[in-house]
N, C-alpha and C positions, 0 to 999 in steps of 0.2 A: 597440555595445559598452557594457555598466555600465561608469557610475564609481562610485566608492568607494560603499555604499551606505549610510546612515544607522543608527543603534543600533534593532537590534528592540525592539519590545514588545508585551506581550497583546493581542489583538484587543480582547478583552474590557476593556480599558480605554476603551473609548470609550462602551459601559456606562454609567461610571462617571463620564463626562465631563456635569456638566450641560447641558441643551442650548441652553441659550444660548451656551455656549462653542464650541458647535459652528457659529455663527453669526458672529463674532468683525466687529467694526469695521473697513470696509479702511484707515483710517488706523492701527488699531494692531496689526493683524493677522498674528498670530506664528503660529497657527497656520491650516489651508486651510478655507475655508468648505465645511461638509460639508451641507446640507441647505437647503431653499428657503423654511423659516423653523422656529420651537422646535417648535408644533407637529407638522411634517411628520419633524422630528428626532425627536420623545418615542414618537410613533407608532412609527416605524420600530423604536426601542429597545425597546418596550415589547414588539412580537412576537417580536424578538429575546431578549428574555429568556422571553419564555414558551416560544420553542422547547426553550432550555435548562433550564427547569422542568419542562416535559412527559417530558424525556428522565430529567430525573435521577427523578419522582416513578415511572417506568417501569424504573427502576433500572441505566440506562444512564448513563454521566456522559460528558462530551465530555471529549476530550483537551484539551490547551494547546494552544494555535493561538497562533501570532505572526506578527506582521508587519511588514514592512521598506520603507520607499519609496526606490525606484530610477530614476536619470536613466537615458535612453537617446537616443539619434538616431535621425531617420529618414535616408535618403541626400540628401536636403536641405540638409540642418542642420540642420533645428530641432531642438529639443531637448523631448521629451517626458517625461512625469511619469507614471509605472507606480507600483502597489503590487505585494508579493508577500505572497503569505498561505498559511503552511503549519504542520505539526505543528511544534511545538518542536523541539527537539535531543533531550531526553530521552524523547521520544515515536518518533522516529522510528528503524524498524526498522534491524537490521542484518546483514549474513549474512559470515561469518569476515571479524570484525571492520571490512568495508564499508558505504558504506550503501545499499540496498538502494532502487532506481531507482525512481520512482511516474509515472503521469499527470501531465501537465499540462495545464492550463485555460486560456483566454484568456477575459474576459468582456470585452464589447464593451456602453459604455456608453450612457447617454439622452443627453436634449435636453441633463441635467444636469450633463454630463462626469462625469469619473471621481473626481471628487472627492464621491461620497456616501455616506450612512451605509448605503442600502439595499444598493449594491453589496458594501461591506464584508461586511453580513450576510451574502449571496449567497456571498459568496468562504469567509467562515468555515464554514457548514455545508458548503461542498463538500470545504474541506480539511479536516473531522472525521469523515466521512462515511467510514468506515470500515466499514461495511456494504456499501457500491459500490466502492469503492477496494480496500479490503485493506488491513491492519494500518497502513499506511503512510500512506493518504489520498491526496492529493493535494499538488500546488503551482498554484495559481492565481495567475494575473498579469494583473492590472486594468490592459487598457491605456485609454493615452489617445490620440484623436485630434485635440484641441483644442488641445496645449499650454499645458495649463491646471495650472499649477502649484500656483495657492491657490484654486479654485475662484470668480476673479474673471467668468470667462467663459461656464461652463456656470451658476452660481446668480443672478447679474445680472441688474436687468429689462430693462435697456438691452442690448438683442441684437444691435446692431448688429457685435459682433467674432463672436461667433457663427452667424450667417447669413450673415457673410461667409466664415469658413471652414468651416460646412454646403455654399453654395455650390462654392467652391475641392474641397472633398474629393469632392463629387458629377458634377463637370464633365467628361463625357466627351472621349479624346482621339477627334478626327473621322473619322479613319480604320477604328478600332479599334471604337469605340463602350465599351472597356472605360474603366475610372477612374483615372489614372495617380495620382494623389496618393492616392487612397484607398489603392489595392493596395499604396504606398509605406510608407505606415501599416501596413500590415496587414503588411508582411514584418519590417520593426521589428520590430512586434510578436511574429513568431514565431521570428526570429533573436534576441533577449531572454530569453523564455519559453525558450528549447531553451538558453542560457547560462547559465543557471541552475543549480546544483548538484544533483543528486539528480534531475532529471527524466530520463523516460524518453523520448526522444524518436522513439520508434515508435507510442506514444498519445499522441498530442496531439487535442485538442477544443477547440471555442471556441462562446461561448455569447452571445445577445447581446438587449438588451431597448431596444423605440424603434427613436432611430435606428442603434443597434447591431446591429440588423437587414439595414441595408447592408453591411457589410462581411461579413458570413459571405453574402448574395449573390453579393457578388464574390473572393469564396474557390470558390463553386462555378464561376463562370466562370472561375476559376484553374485549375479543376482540369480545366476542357477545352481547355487546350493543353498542346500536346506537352510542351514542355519547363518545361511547368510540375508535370506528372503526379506523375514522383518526390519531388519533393520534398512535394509536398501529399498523397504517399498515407499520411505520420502523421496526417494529420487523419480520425479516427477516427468522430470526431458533430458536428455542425453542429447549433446548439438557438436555436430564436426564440421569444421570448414575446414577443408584439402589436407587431411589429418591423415598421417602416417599406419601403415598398417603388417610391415614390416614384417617378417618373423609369422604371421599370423597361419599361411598355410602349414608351415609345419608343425606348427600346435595342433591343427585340428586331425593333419596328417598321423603323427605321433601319439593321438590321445583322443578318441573317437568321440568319447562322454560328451566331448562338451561342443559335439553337434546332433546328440541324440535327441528326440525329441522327446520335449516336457509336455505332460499333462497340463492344460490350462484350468485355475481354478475358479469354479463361478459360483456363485452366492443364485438359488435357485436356476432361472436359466440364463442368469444375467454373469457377464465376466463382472467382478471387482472392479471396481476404478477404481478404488484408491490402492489398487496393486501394478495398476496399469503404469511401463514407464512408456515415454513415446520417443524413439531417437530420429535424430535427423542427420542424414549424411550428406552433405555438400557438398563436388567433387568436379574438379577440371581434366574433360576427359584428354588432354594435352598435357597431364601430371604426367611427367618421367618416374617420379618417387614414387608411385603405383601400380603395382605389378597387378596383370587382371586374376591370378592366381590365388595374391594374397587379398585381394577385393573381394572375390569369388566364395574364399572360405569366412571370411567377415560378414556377408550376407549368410553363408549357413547359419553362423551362431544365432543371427539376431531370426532368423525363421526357423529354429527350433529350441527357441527362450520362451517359457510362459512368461507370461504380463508382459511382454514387449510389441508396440505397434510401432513400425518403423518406414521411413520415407527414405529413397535415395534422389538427389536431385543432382543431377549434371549440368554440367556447362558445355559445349562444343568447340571444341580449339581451345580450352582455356587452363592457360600452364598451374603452375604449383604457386602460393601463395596468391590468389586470386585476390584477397580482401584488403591485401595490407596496400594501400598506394607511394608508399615508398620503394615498393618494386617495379616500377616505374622506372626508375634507375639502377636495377641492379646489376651486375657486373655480367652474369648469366643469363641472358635475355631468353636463351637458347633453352632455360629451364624453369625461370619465375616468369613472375609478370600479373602486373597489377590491372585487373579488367572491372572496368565500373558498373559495367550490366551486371556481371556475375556478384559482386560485392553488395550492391543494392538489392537485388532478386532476392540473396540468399541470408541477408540479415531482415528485409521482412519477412521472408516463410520461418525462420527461426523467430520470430517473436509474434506468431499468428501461434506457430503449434505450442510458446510456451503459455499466450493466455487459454490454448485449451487443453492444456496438462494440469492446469494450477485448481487445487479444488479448497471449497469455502469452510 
């Protein structure tokens, strides 16, 4: 359940926020360390604003976007740290005098928790995005799986709490071979998002870059048990960009079921669409983090999942974090690296497949 949630404000003020500020002292730190130094900050901002240049010199202007950060639980306890990001009040639609229901998003973060300026961006052009959405946009909700409230844990060098709870979230149960703490997260997460006012919860999506990638995994293995079906057939698209897959052969090695194949259900000799999910995998076939092993058995799951149609789209030569362009500068050139073709290509096929995932 939300508590109480904090006073919105313009996305677009973090713009506006110098980026050093965005880096803040943990001894005086009032606000959440949002980037993994000024440069990687100014980067991030500066495409950020040139998206918002290119639109307006186009003669498109983006709506007001605001955003709210909201506590939640997992059935744990812990207690997690989500954004929400969507049309203002004054932007969004409404039909005899209601307001008028939209998509929602879940974005599933990096190594860098949820606490970043890229993700922000991400969440703001999807909730303006009113070319795919419809007058309304969206509501996207940046979950977290760190409980990382000021961003001490995912921007840190000292990684010691976060390889410890990478580990914890990744550790299958031995029976199952499925991820109890992950999936725990991941239902937070959509019990949150569907809590939310104005969303529609018959399209929901969730999108995920890194290690963000695991968990819309284990949403598709979600979605191959029974009594897990209905409730997951809102998940509408499933979207990875250079998303980790880790651990994944030996799941399928270990535990056969959950690449056996399912019966596909149809409704005379038609499949269901609204059971239909559709994912899409993004991939720089120059990723070091991607063993073709663990690629290999991630494609089994998703071609023996009923209701799943899935696309894989590569890039050639093109390292790990492909989308973010503050890897442009990153310390590793030898293993990231920010490529503009791949970044463009693969953030319009992911909002082609989500306006034809989304049903009326």
């Amino acid at each position: 359940m939300f508590q109480e949630s904090e006073a919105c404000f313009p996305e677009t003020d973090l713009l506006k926020t110098p980026s050093e500020e965005l880096l803040p002292d943990r001894s005086s730190r009032i606000h959440p360390r949002m980037a993994k130094s000024t440069l990687y900050a100014s980067t991030v901002k500066q495409e950020w604003q040139a998206e918002i240049d290119e639109r307006s010199a186009a003669g498109t202007r983006f709506p007001e976007v605001i955003g709210e950060r909201r506590e939640y639980k997992c059935t744990d306890g812990t207690i997690l740290y989500g954004h929400v990001v969507r049309l203002g009040l004054t932007q969004q639609p409404t039909r005899e005098g209601e307001a008028t229901l939209v998509p929602g998003i879940l974005l599933f973060h990096t190594g860098g928790g949820p606490r970043d300026i890229f993700l922000h961006w991400k969440a703001y052009s999807l909730a303006a995005d009113v070319e795919t959405f419809g007058p309304g946009g969206c509501i996207v909700f940046i979950a977290d799986f760190l409980s990382d409230s000021d961003g001490s844990v995912g921007w840190d060098d000292d990684k010691t709490v976060y390889d410890a709870t990478r580990s914890h979230l990744l550790s299958p149960d031995e029976a199952s071979c499925f991820r109890p703490a992950l999936r725990s997260r991941i239902n937070a997460a959509v019990e949150s998002l569907c809590s939310i006012p104005g969303v529609d919860s018959r399209n929901l999506g969730a999108m995920g870059w890194c290690f963000g990638g695991q968990p819309i995994i284990e949403l598709v293995l979600m979605k191959r048990q029974t009594n897990n079906i209905d409730h997951h057939k809102s998940m509408r698209f499933l979207i990875v960009f250079h998303g980790m897959c880790d651990g994944i052969k030996n799941l399928v090695q270990t535990q056969e079921s959950i690449i056996r194949p399912q019966k596909i259900q149809k409704t005379g000799e038609q499949r269901d669409s609204a059971a239909i999910t559709k994912v899409l995998i993004c991939h720089g076939s120059a990723d070091p983090y991607i063993h073709s092993q663990d690629m290999g058995a991630w494609h089994q799951i998703l071609d023996t999942t009923a209701g799943i149609e899935w696309a894989f789209l590569q890039f050639s030569g093109v390292r790990h974090g492909f989308t973010n362009p503050a890897h442009s500068f990153h310390a590793n050139q030898n293993r990231f690296g920010y490529d503009k073709f791949a970044a463009s290509v693969s953030w319009q096929a992911a909002r082609t497949m989500i306006k034809a995932s989304l049903i009326s």
